[in-house]
N, C-alpha and C positions, 0 to 999 in steps of 0.2 A: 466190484472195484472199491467201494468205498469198505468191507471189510478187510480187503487187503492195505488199507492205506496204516492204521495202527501199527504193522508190525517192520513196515518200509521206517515210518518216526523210530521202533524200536532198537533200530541200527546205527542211531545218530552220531554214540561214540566213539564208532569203530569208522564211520565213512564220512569225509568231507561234506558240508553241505551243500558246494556241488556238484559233487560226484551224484549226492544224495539227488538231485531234482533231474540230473540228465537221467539215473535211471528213471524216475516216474515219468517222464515224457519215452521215454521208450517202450516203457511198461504202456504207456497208453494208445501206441501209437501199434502197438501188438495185437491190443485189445480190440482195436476197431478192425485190421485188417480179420480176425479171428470171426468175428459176427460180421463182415462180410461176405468172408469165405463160407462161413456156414448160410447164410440168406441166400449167396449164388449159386451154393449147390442144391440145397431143395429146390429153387426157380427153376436150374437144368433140369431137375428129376422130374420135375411136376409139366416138363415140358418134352423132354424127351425118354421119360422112365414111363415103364408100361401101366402107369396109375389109370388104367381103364374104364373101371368099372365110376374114378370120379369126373373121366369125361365126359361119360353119359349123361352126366347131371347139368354142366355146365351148360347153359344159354346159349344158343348160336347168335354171332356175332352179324349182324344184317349186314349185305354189300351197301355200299353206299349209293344214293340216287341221283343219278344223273338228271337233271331238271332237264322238263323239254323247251324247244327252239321257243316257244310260244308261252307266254306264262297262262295257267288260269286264268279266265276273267275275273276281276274284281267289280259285283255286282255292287252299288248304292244300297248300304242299308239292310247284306246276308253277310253273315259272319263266314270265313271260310269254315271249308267242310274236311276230312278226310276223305280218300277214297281215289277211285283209279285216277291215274295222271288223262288229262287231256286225250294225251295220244291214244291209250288204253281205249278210249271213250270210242275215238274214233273207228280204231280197228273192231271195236265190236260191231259199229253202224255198217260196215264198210258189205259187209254179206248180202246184206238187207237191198244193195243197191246195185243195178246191173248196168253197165251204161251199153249203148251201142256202139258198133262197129266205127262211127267217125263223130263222135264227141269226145271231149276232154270234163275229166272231172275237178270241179273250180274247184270246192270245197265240201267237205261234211263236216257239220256245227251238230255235236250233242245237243247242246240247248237252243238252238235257232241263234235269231241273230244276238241273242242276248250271250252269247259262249262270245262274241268278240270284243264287250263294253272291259275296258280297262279305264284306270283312273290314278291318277299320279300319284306318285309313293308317297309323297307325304301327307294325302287322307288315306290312306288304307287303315288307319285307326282315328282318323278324325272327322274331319267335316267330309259327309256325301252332298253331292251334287243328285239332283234331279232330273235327268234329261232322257228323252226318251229318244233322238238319235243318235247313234252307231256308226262311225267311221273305220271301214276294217283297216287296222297295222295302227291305228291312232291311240292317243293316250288321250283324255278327259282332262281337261285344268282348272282350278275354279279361277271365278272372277273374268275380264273382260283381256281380250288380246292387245298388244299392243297396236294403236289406230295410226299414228300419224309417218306416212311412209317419208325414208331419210336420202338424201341426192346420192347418188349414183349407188340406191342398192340396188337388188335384182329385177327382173323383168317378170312380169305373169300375163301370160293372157289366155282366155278360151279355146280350147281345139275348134278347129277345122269344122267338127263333126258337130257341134254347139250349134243351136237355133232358138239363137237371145230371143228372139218373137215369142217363142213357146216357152212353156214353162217347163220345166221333167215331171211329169206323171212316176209317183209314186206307188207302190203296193205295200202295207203293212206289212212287215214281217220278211217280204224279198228286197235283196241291195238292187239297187238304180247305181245307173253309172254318169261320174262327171267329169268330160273330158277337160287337162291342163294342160298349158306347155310354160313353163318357167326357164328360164336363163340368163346367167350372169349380167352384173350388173357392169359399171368402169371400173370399179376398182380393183387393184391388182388378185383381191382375195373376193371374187365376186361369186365363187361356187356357189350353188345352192343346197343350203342345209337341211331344209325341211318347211313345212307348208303348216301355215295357220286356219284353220276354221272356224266361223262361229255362226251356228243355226238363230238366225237375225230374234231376239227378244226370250230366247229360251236359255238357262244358268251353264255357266263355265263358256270353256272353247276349245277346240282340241289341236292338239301336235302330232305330225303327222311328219316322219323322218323323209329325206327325198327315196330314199331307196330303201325296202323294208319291206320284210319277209310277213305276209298277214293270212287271216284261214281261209282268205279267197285267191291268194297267190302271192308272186312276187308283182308289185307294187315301186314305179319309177316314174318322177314328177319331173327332174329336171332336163330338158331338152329332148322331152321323149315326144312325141305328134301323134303317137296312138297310147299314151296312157289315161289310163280310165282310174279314176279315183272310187273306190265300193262304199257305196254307203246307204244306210236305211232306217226306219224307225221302225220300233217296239211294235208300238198302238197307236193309233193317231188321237193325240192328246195336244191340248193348246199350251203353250209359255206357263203357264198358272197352274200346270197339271190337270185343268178340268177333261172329260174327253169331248172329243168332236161331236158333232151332230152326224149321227148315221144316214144320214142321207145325205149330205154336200159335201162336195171336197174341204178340205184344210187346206188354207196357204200360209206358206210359211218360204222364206227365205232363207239363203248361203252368202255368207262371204269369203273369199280366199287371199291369202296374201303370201308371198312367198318369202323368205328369210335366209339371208346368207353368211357366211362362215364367220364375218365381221358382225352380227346383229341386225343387220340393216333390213328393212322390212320392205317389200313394195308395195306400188299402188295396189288397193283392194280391186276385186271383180266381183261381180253379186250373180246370181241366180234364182231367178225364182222354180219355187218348185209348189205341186199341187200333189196333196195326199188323196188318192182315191179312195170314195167309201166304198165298199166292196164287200161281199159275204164271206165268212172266215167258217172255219170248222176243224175238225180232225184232219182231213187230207186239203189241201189246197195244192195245183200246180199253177204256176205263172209261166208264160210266156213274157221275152223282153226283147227286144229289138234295137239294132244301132241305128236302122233308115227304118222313115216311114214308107212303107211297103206291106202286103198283103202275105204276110205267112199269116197259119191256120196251125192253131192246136188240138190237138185228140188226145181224149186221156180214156183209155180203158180199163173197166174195172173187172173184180174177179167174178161178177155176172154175167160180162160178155157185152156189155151196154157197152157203146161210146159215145162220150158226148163231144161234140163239136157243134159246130156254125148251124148243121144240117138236124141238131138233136140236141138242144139246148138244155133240156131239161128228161131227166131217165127217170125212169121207176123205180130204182134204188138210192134215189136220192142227189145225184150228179147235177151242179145244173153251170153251164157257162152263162157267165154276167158279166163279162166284156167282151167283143169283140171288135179288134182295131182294125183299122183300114182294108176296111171290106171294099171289095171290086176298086179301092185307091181312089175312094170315095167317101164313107163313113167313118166316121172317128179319126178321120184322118189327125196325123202327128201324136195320138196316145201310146201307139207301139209297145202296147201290151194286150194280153188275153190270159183270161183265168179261170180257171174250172174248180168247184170247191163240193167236198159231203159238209153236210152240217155236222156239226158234233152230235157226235149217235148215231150217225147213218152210213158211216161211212163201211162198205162189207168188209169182211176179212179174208184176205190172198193177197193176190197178183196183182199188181197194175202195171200197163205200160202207154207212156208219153211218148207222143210223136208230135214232130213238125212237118209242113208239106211248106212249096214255096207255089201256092194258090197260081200266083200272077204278079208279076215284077212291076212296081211303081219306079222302080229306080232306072230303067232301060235295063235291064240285066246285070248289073252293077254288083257286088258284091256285098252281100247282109248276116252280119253275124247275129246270134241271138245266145239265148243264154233261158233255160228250165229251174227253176227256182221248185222245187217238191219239199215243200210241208206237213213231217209224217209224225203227228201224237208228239208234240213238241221240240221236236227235232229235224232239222233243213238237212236239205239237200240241192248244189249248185250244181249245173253241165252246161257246157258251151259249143253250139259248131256254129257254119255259116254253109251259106247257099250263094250260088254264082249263076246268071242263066235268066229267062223270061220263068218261066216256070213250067204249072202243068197246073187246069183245071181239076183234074181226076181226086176221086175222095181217097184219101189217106187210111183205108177200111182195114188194111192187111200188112205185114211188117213188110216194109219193102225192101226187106237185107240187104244187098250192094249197090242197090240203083238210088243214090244217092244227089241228082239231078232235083228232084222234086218234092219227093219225103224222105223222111231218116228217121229211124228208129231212136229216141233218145235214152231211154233206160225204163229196164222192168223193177219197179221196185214192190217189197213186201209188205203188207199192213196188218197188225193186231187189233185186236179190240182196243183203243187204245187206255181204257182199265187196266188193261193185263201189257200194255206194250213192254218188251224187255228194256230192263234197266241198264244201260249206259255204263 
C-alpha cells in the first residue's frame, strides 16, 4: 500500500482531487476485503483441506469438566491438589465394599470424615480456621455466629428422639447424629434458610443450608421430625488444639440456631456431647444406634476370628472396647460398639460386619442403626433397622434373608494399609 501511494499523487493533473481520494478509499477498502479473502480461504483449507499429516501434530483440544454436585474439601492449611474428582475417588472405593441384602449405603468418604470439612470461599486463600469437627453439607465461617435471636423469627427445637439428660457419645473419626425440627417463624417470609452451628469454645461456626445435598445424603432441617443432622470430629483435641487425654472422655458442647429467609435468627438449643476415648487403628467398625437398646456387633476377619461381646479380644489382633447396653443393662444410653486392629495388625482380605438385634429394650419398637468401617484412611457409612423383641442366638453365620435378628451389613476388602490403593 504505501508503495502504491506515490504514483496515485502522480496523477494529480490529470484527476480532481476528489476524484483523487474517493479512489484511495476504495483502493483501500479493496485492499482489506483482499487479505481477508485470502486469511478466510487458508482458515477453510486448514479446516476442511486434507492438510493431514499437520493434524497429527496439532494438540487435542480437552472436553470441558463438568464439576461434581459436591465440591472438594477445602482442608485448613493443604493447598489443593490435582488429581481424580471426588466422584472418581469414590467409584474406585465403591468395589472394595459389599453391602447386604437390607442396608442402604450412607456414604463413601476417600478421606474419612475429613473429605467433608469445607470452609468459606473467601479463606480458601486466606485465613484457615482450626477446628477439628465436621458437619456433613456444612460450610466452616470464621469468627462467632450471630447470638441474639430477633421477635418473630423461626422456631427450633430438638427431635422427639433427643435425651437432653444424656449427652451423645461420640466416636472419633464416625458421624453421630443430632436430631432438629425448625419452623417458621410470624412473619409473612418465616421459611427457613438454613441452621447455624457452633462447637461451644472451639474457632469459627458453621452454615448448614435447610435442604442440602451432603456425602452422607440428602440432609432436611426444616419441619422435618426425623431429620438427623451428620456430624463428627477428626481426633479428639480440646478448643486450644491440645489433644485429649487417652483415657477420659472429652466434653465438649453444640449450639443450633435456626435462620430464616429475612435474617432472623432463633432462640439457640445446646447439646452436650462426650467424645469417647477409644482404640483407633487401620480397620475400625462402629456400631451407632437411634434407641438405647441391645443390638450386638461382629466383625469378621480374613482369619476366620470373630470378635464380638462373646470374643473380645482374637489372636490377630481384633479386640471389641465398647460394648452398649448389654442384657438393657450396662452402658446403658452409649448406643455404640466398636471393634478395632491396631495399626499393623490388621490381616489382609475379607471382612464382614454384622448386626444381631440380641434383645429389645425398646418393647419391640423400631431401631435403626448405622456401620461406620474405617479402612487405611478411608470411611465407609451403611444403615438398616430392626423391628421385633429379637433373638438371643450368636450372629456366627451370614443369616442371608432372615432378617428378624441379624443382617448381614457389608463384606468389605483390606490391604496392608502401606500398599492400600490409591484413591
Amino acid at each position: 500500500m504505501r508503495r502504491d501511494a506515490p504514483d496515485l499523487e502522480s496523477d494529480e493533473d490529470e484527476t480532481p482531487r476528489g476524484g483523487m481520494g474517493l479512489v484511495v478509499v476504495i483502493g483501500l477498502v479493496a485492499a482489506v476485503f483482499l487479505v481477508a479473502a485470502v486469511f478466510g480461504g487458508l482458515a477453510l483449507m486448514e479446516r476442511f483441506g486434507g492438510g493431514e499429516e499437520e493434524a497429527d501434530v496439532r494438540p487435542d483440544i480437552a472436553e470441558p469438566i463438568v464439576p461434581d454436585p459436591i465440591a472438594d474439601p477445602i482442608v485448613p492449611g493443604v493447598a489443593p491438589t490435582t488429581g481424580p474428582t471426588r466422584a472418581q475417588r469414590v467409584e474406585n472405593m465403591r468395589p472394595r465394599y459389599r453391602p447386604g441384602p437390607f442396608v442402604q449405603v450412607v456414604g463413601l468418604l476417600p478421606a474419612g470424615m475429613s473429605d467433608m470439612r469445607r470452609m468459606a470461599a473467601s479463606n480458601r486463600t486466606g485465613r484457615t480456621i482450626d477446628n477439628p469437627w465436621i458437619v456433613a453439607g456444612a460450610e466452616l465461617r470464621p469468627g462467632g455466629p450471630p447470638s441474639a435471636p430477633l421477635a418473630g423469627g423461626p422456631s427450633l427445637r430438638l427431635g422427639s428422639r433427643e435425651r437432653v439428660d444424656q449427652p451423645i457419645r461420640v466416636i472419633a473419626g464416625s458421624p453421630a447424629q443430632l436430631q432438629v425440627v425448625a419452623g417458621p417463624g410470624g412473619g409473612t417470609d418465616g421459611e427457613v434458610q438454613g441452621l447455624l452451628l457452633e462447637f461451644i469454645d472451639y474457632p469459627g461456626h458453621f452454615w448448614l443450608p435447610a435442604v442440602v445435598e451432603s456425602e452422607l445424603g440428602l440432609i432436611r432441617v426444616a419441619g422435618m421430625e426425623n431429620a438427623d443432622l451428620q456430624f463428627g470430629i477428626d481426633s479428639p483435641v480440646h478448643p486450644d488444639g491440645t489433644p485429649a487425654d487417652p483415657d477420659k472422655e472429652l466434653h465438649a458442647a453444640v449450639r443450633i440456631a435456626a435462620v430464616d429467609l429475612q435474617g432472623r435468627v432463633s432462640p439457640w438449643v445446646r447439646r452436650e456431647l462426650r467424645v469417647l476415648p477409644l482404640g483407633t487403628g487401620d480397620v475400625e467398625v462402629t456400631l451407632t444406634m437411634t434407641q438405647s437398646t441391645d443390638l450386638d456387633l461382629y466383625v469378621v476377619s480374613p482369619t476366620g476370628a470373630t470378635v464380638y461381646y462373646g470374643n473380645t479380644n482374637t489372636a490377630d489382633g481384633g479386640h471389641l472396647d465398647l460394648d452398649a447396653n448389654a442384657g438393657c443393662n450396662g452402658h446403658m444410653g452409649v448406643n455404640n460398639e466398636h471393634v478395632f486392629w491396631p495399626q499393623g495388625r490388621a490381616p489382609a482380605g475379607t471382612y464382614q460386619a454384622r448386626v444381631s438385634n440380641y434383645t429389645s429394650c425398646i418393647s419391640g419398637r423400631q431401631v435403626d442403626y448405622t456401620i461406620t468401617v474405617r479402612n487405611c484412611g478411608e470411611t465407609a457409612v451403611f444403615s438398616g433397622s430392626f423391628v421385633g423383641n429379637g433373638d438371643s442366638a450368636n450372629c456366627m453365620r451370614d443369616p442371608g434373608t432372615n432378617r428378624a435378628w441379624c443382617q448381614q451389613v457389608v463384606s468389605f476388602d483390606v490391604t496392608p494399609c502401606a500398599a492400600a490403593p490409591v484413591p
